[in-house]
Each structure stands twice: as C-alpha cells, then as structure tokens.
C-alpha positions as CSV (number, residue, x, y, z in Angstrom):
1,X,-169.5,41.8,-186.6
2,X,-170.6,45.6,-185.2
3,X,-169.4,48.3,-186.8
4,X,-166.3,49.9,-185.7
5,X,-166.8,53.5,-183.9
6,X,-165.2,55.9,-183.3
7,X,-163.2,55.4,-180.4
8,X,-162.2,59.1,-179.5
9,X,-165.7,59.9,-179.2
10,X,-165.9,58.3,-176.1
11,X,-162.5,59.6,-174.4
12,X,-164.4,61.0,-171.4
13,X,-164.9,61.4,-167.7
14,X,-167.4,59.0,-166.3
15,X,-169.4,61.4,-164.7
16,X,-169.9,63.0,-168.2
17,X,-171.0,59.2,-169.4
18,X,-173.8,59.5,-167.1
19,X,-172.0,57.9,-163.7
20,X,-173.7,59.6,-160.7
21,X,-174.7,59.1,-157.1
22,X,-177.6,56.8,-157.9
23,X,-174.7,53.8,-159.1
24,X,-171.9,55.1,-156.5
25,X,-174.1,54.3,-153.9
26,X,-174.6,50.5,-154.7
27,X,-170.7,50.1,-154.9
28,X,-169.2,48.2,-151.6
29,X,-166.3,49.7,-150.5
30,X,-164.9,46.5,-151.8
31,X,-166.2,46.8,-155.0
32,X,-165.0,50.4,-155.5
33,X,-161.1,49.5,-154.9
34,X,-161.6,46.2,-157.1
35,X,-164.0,46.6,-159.9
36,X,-164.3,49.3,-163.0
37,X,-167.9,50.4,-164.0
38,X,-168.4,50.7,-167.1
39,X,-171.1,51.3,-169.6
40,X,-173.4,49.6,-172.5
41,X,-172.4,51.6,-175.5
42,X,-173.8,49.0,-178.4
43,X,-175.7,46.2,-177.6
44,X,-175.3,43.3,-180.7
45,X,-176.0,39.4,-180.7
46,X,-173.2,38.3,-179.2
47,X,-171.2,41.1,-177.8
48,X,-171.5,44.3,-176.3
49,X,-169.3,47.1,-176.9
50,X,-168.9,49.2,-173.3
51,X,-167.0,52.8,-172.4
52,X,-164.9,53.3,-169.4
53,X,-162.6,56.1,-168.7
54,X,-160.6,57.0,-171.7
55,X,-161.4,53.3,-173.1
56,X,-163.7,51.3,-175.3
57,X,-163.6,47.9,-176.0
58,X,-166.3,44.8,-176.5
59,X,-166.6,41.8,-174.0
60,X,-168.7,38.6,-174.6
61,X,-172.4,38.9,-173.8
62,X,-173.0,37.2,-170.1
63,X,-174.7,33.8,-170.0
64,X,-177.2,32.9,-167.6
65,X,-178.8,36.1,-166.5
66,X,-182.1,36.4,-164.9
67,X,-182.1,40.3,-166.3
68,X,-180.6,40.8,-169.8
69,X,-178.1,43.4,-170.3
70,X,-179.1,46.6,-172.5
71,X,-178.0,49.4,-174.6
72,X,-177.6,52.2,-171.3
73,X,-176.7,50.1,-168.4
74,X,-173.7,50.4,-166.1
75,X,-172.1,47.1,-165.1
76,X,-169.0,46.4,-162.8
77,X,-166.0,44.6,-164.5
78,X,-163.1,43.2,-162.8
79,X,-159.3,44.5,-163.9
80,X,-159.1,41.8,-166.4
81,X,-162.5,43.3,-168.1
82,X,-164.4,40.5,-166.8
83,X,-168.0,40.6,-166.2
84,X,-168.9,41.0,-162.4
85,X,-172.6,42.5,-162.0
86,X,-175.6,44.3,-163.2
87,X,-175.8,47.9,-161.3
88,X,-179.6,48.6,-160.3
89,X,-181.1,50.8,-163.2
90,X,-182.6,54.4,-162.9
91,X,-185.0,53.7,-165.4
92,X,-185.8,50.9,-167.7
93,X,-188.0,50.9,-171.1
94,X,-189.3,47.5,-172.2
95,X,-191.8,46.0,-174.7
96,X,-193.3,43.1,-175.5
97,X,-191.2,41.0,-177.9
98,X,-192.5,41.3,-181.6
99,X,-193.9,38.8,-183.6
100,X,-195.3,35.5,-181.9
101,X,-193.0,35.8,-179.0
102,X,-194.2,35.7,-175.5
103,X,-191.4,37.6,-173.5
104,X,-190.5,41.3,-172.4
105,X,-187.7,42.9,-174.7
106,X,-185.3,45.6,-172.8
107,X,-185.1,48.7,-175.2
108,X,-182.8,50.9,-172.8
109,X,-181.8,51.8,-169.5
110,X,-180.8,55.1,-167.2
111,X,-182.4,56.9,-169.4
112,X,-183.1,61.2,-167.9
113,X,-185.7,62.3,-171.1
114,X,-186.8,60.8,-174.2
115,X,-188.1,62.7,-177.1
116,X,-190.9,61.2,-178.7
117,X,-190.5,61.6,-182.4
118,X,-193.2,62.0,-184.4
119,X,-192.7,63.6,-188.4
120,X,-195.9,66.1,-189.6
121,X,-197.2,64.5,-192.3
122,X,-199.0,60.9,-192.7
123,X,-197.1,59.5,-189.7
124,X,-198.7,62.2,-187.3
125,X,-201.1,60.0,-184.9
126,X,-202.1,60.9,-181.4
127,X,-203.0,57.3,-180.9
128,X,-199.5,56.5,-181.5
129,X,-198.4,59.4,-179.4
130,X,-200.1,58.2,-176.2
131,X,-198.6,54.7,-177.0
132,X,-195.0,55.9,-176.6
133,X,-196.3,58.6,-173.8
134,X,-197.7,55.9,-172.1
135,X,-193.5,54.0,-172.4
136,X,-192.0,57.2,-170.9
137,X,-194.5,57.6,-168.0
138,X,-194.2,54.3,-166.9
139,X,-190.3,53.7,-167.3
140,X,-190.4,57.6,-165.1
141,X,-188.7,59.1,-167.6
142,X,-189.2,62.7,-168.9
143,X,-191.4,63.3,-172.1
144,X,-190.9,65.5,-174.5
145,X,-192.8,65.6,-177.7
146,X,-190.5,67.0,-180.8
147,X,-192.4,66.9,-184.5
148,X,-190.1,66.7,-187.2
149,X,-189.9,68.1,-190.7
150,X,-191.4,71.3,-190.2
151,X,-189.9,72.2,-193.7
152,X,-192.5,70.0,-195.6
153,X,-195.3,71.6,-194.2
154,X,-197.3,73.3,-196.3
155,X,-197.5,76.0,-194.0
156,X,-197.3,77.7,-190.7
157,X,-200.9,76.9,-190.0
158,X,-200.4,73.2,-190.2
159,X,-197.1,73.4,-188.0
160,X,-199.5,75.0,-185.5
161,X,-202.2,71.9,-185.6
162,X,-199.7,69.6,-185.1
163,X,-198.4,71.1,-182.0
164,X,-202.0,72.2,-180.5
165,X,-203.3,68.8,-181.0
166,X,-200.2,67.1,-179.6
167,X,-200.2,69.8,-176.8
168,X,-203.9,68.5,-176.0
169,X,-202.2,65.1,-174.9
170,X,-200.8,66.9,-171.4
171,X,-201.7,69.9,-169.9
172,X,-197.2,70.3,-168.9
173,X,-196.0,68.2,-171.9
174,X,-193.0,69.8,-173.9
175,X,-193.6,69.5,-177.6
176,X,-191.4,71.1,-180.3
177,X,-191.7,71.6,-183.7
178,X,-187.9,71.6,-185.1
179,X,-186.8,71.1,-189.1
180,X,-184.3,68.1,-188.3
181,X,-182.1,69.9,-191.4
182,X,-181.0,73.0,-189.7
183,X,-178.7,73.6,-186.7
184,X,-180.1,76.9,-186.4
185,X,-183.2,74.8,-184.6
186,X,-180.9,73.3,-182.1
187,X,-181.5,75.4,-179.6
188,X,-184.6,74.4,-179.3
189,X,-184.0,71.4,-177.5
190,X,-180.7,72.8,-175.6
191,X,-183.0,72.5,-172.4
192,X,-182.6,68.9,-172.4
193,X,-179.2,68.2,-173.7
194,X,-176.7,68.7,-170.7
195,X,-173.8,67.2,-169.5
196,X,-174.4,63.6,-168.3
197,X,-177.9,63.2,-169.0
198,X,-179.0,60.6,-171.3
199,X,-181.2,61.3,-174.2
200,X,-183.3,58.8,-176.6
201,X,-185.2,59.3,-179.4
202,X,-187.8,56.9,-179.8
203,X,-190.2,56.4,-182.5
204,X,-191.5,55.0,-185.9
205,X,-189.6,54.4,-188.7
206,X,-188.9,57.3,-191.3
207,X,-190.1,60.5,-188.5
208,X,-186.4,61.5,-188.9
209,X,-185.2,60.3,-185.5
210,X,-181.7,59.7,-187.2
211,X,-181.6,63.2,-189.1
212,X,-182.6,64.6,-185.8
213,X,-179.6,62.7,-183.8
214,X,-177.3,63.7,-186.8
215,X,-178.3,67.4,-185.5
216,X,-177.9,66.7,-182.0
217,X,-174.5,64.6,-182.5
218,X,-173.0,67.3,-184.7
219,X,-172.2,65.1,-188.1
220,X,-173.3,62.4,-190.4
221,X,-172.6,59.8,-187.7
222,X,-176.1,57.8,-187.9
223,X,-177.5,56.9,-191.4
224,X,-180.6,58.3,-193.0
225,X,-183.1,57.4,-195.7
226,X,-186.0,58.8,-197.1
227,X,-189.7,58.2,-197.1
228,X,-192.1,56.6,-199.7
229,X,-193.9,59.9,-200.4
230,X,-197.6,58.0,-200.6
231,X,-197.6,57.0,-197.3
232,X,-194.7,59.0,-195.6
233,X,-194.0,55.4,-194.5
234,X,-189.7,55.0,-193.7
235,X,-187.1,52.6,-193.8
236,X,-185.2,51.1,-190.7
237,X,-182.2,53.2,-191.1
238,X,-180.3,52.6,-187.7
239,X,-180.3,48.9,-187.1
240,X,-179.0,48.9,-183.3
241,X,-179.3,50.6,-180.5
242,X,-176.0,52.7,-179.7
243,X,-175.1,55.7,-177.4
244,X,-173.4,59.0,-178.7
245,X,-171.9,61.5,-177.3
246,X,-173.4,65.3,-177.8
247,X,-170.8,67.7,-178.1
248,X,-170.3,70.8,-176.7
249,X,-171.3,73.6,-178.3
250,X,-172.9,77.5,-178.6
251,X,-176.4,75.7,-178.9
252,X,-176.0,72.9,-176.9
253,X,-174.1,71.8,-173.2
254,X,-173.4,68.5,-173.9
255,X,-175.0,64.7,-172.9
256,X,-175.4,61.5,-174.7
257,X,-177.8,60.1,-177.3
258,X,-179.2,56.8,-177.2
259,X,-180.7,56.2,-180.8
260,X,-183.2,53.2,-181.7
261,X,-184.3,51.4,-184.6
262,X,-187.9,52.6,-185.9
263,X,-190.5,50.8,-184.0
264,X,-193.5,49.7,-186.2
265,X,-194.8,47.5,-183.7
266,X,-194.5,48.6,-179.7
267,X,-196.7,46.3,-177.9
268,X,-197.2,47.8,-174.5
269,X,-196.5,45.0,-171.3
270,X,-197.3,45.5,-167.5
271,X,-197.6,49.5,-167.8
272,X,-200.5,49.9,-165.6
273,X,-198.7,52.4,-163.8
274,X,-197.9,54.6,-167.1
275,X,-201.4,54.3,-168.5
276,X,-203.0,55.9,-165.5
277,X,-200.5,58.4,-165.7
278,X,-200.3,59.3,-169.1
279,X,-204.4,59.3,-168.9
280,X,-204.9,60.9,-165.6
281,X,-207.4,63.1,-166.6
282,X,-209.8,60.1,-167.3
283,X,-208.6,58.4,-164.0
284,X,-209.5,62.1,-162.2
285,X,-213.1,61.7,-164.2
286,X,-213.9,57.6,-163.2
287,X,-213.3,58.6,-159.5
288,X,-216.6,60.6,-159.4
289,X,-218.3,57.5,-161.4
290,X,-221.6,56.5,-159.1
291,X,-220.2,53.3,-159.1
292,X,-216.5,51.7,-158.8
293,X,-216.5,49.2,-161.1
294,X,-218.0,51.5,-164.2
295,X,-217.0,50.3,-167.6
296,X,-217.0,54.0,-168.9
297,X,-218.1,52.5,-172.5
298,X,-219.3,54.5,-175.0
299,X,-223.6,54.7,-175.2
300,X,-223.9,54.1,-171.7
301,X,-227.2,55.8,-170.5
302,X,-227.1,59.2,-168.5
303,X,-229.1,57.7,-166.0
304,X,-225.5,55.5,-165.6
305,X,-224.0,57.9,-163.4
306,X,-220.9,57.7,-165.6
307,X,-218.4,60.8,-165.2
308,X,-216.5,59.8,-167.7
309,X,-219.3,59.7,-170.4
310,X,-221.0,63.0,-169.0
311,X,-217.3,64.7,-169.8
312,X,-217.6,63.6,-173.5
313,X,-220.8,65.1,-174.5
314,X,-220.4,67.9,-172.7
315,X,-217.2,68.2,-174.7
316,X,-214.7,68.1,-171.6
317,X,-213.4,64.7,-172.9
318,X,-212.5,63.3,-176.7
319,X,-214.3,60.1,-177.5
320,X,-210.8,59.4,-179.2
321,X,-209.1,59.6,-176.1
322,X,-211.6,57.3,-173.6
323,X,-211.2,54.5,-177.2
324,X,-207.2,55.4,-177.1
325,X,-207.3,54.5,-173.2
326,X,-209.8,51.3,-173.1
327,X,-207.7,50.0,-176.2
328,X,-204.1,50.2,-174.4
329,X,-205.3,48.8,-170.8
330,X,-207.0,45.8,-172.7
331,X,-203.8,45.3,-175.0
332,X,-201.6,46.1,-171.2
333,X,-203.9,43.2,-169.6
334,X,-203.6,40.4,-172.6
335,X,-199.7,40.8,-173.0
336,X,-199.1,40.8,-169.4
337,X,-201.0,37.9,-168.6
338,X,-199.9,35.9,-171.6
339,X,-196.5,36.2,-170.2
340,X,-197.5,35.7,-166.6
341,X,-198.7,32.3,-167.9
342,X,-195.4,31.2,-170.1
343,X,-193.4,32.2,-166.8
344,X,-195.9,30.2,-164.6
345,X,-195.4,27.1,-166.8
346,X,-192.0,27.6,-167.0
347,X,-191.5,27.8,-163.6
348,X,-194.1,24.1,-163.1
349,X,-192.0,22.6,-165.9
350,X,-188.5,23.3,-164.1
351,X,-190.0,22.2,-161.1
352,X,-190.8,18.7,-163.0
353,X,-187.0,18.2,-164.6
354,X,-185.6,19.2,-160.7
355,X,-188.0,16.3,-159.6
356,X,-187.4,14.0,-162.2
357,X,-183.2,14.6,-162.0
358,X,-184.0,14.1,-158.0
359,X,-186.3,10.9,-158.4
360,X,-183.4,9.2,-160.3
361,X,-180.4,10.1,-158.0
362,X,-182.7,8.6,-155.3
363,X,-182.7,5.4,-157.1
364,X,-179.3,5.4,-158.3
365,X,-178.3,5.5,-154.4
C-alpha cells in the first residue's frame, strides 16, 4: 500500500498545481461543465494517488491504455472520480525500460525545468551529464545543472572545477553549486521555483537529490541516506516518484517538486532530437564536413576533409565529447530499433490472432 501523505499539503488552487492554458484549451465546453481535472500526485503498481481542488484521494490505475499514466499528468475524471481521459502532455521524459526489457518507461510529465543533480566528488561525470542533458533537451524541458555537496569539498578550487567543466557542456547552461544542508543556499535556485511551475530533480543515486528536495520542500518530508565513502556510490532512498508542493517563502515563490528514485541505469530511446541539441556544437562542425555522410571517427586522415576532427586537434573540440556523442547516437539507434521491432511483431502477431478468431467465425457460420 503507498504511504499515506500529507493531505493538507496539497489544499490548493489548481492553477498553483500547475493547471494552465495549455490543458484548458483541450477541454470541450462539455467537458469543462462535466468532468474535474485532476493531477498524478504518486504513481504506485496498482493505484495512483491524484490532487484536485482542496482534495486528494487514489483511484485504480486505468486498464487498457495505449499511453500509460505517469507521476505529473493531468487527467479528466467524471463527478463520481471516475477515469475519463488522458489530457495531451507539455512535456514527457521517458527511458528505455531497465534490465532485459524491450519497452519505453514514462518517468514524468508537464514538467517546466529539471535540475540535473550531480554531487562533487566520485559521482562527478560529464559523460553522465550529457546523458541526462541529452533527457531534458529532448523532452523540451529547461536544464539546469545544480552540483551538490559543496561542503565536502576540499576546497574552493575544486568547487570551481566542477562548475567550469560542467559549464563547458553549454555555452547558456545554468549550473549551481549549492551545499544541499543549508537554507541559506536556497536562493540560489529561487529563479526556478515559482508558483505553478513543476520542478524535478533527476539523477544517480546518493548525489543528494532527496537532501536537496528536503531544502526545496521546507522539512524532512523525503528520506535520505548516506554514501559508501570509497566510491561515493548511494542508496535508492526515494522509491517512487511523487510531487510536492514548495512553499512559500523569503527565499523561494513557490511551485511543485517532482522527485525520482536514483537512476543507475538511464538508457536513452528515440532522442535524436535531444542529442543534436544537447551536441549542437558538433552538428555546427559536421555541416562544413567535405562530405555528408562523414563518420567523424577518431584517426581519420587530414586529407579527409573532416571538420569535426580538424576542431579537435586544433583544440576547438574534446576528443571526450565527439566519443560522448558517437556513443549515445549508437546506444539512441540500437534501443530504438530493438523496440521498433517488438512493436512491429506485435502488431504481425495481433494481426494473426484477429485472422485466426475471423477464420473460425467464418466456419462456425
């Protein structure tokens, strides 16, 4: 069973849950005298907990959906709290499923900015940056960068690598270096936290994204654990995906926080679009390539006419980065066509069943 929560937390308007023009404007005029939006709140096996006006309460999760509900979206219930629809999303992040699976996994929906947690110590990987960089771009969500536990740094000058290297992954990326521990950092990321807009913290386990949503929520209301200290590697402390609200304060305006468990393994899945935009400078460099179809690899010969390879050794471009981009667009093309497979025979082997069921009803005539 979920855990229960705290019910007044979420004793608020809609429009300060996030309701705005972009879901108004899918609503019939039908539909807005006889349905109630509400939204996904918690998001568990079997049930999902949702937040109306003034209300909370859980309702059974809907059967037969081609898109699966999520932690974030707003649906339309009718006055006896029964599922009608799925309102169209402002933005969506996905995955592919972990493990063996062959599938897309929803991670959250109508989401305005997401901060990209990332701790300053073992954990800190621009690699693993552009992965989650490469998330936000293609959901078209805002990115910010925020590097947690400034207070185990050894000292000011390592605080100030951190951020110059992670500042190298965008020429107008935000990144912020905040101690999770005190409020006096909050203002910090006041620019983001305002009245309606969603939040979520994504990122690996033990970075301190639930000390940092503790911070931003005002209280103890998310569990925390430490770190092993040999390989600063964390525990999954939050276990679900679940929005909170942030409160209103000197620091802060307001808005909700969608936290997620740690993600060890984010396997990226039809984001072409957000690896061309989270690498743009590379796409900017392949476009003066002599030819189209350059590979860009690493060794090719000047006489090549590769722009890409003529930015690294002239020190325009990191080999790192040109390896971090080849490695995500081959990873983007295996998972996406390993799923556009299972759907294709999916869709041949319901085609078989309707033609068998049709075959015998023929006969049975």
């Amino acid at each position: 069973m979920p855990e229960a929560i705290d019910e007044n937390e979420f004793k608020v308007t809609l429009p300060e849950l996030g309701w705005s023009n972009h879901y108004i404007q899918q609503l019939t005029l039908d539909e807005w005298d006889e349905y109630i939006p509400a939204r996904v709140i918690e998001q568990h096996r079997s049930e999902l907990l949702l937040a109306t006006e003034n209300k909370t309460f859980s309702i059974p999760v809907p059967s037969g959906l081609d898109d699966p509900i999520t932690v974030g979206d707003w649906l339309l219930l009718d006055k006896g709290d029964v599922f009608f629809r799925l309102l169209d999303r402002s933005s969506l992040f996905k995955r592919k499923a972990a493990g063996a699976k062959v599938g897309t996994q929803l991670i959250a929906a109508n989401v305005d900015t997401v901060f990209i947690v990332c701790s300053m110590n073992h954990d800190f990987n621009l690699n693993r940056l552009e992965r989650y960089l490469v998330l936000a771009n293609d959901a078209d969500v805002e990115p910010v960068i925020i590097l947690t536990k400034a207070d185990l740094c050894e000292s000011e000058e390592v605080v100030k690598s951190c951020v110059d290297q992670a500042q190298t992954l965008g020429d107008y990326l935000m990144v912020v270096a905040v101690n999770g521990l005190d409020n006096s950092e909050l203002h910090k990321l006041s620019p983001w936290c305002r009245p309606g807009k969603t939040l979520a913290l994504l990122g690996s386990s033990g970075v301190g994204k639930s000390t940092l949503a503790n911070l931003l929520v005002g209280g103890a209301a998310i569990a925390t654990a430490g770190v092993r200290e040999d390989d600063s590697k964390g525990r999954h402390t939050t276990t679900s995906r679940s929005l909170h609200m942030i409160p209103k304060t000197d620091a802060l305006k307001g808005g909700i926080l969608l936290d997620t468990p740690g993600m060890r393994e984010l396997q990226l899945v039809n984001v072409e679009d957000g690896i061309e935009e989270t690498f743009s400078d590379i796409m900017m460099l392949a476009e003066q390539c002599r030819f189209s179809d350059c590979s860009h690899d690493i060794g090719l010969p000047e006489t090549s006419g590769c722009a890409v390879q003529s930015a690294i050794v002239s020190g325009e471009l990191l080999e790192r980065r040109l390896l971090s981009f080849q490695k995500l667009q081959r990873e983007d093309a295996l998972n996406s066509s390993t799923i556009a497979e299972r759907r294709d025979k999916d869709k041949q082997f319901g085609k078989m069943i309707r033609s068998v069921v049709s075959e015998k009803k023929n006969r049975n005539k």
